[in-house]
N, C-alpha and C positions, 0 to 999 in steps of 0.2 A: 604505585604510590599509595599513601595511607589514605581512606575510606574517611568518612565524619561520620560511620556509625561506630567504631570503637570510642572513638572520641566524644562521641555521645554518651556513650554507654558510661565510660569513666568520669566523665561533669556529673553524670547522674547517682556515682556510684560515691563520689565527691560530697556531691551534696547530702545523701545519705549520713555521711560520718559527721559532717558538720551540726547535723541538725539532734542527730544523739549525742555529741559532746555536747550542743547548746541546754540539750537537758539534763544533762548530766552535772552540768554545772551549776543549773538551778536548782537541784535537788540538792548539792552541797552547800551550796549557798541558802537554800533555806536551812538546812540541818545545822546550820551554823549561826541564823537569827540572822542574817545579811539577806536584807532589800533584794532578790533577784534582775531587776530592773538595775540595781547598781551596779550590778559588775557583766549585764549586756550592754554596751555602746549601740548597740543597734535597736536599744529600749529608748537609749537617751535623745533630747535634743538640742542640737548646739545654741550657737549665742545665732548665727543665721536664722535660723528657723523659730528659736525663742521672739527675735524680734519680729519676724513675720506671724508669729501668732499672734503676739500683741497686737500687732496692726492690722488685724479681723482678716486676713489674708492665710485663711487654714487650708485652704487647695496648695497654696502656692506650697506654703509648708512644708505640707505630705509630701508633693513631686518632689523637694528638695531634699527629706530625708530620704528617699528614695533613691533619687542617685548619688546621694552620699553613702548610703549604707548596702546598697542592695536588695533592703527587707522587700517581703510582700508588700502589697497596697495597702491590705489589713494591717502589719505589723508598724505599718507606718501612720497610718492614722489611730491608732491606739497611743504610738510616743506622742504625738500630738497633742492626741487628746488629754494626756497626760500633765504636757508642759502645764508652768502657771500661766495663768493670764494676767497678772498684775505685776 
């Protein structure tokens, strides 16, 4: 049967490409005067988590873009940190 170190190996090798297209996009997207944060969804945050900021509830927040998006911890409390609060 198949092993979870190939399949290891491949998530990892996954993520890799993911994270150079992520840059690669942001690099166009600056080159072009476009917000990089605008055209990552994983920058943004929705109308969930918009309202849990307003309501001084920024942990809750975080975990929430979090299992919405996948980001890091960091990457997630940067959108965060981001939203308005007003």
């Amino acid at each position: 049967m198949f092993g979870i170190g190939p399949l290891t190996t491949r998530i990892a090798q996954l993520e890799s490409q993911v994270r150079a297209q992520g840059e690669a996009i942001k690099t166009m997207a600056q080159q072009l005067g476009i917000d990089p944060v605008a055209v990552d969804p994983m920058g943004q945050v929705d109308a969930e988590e918009l309202n849990l900021v307003r309501a001084g509830k920024t942990i809750h927040a975080v975990k929430h873009h979090r299992e919405r998006t996948g980001s890091s911890l960091l990457q997630a409390k940067e959108a965060v940190d981001r939203a308005p609060r007003s």
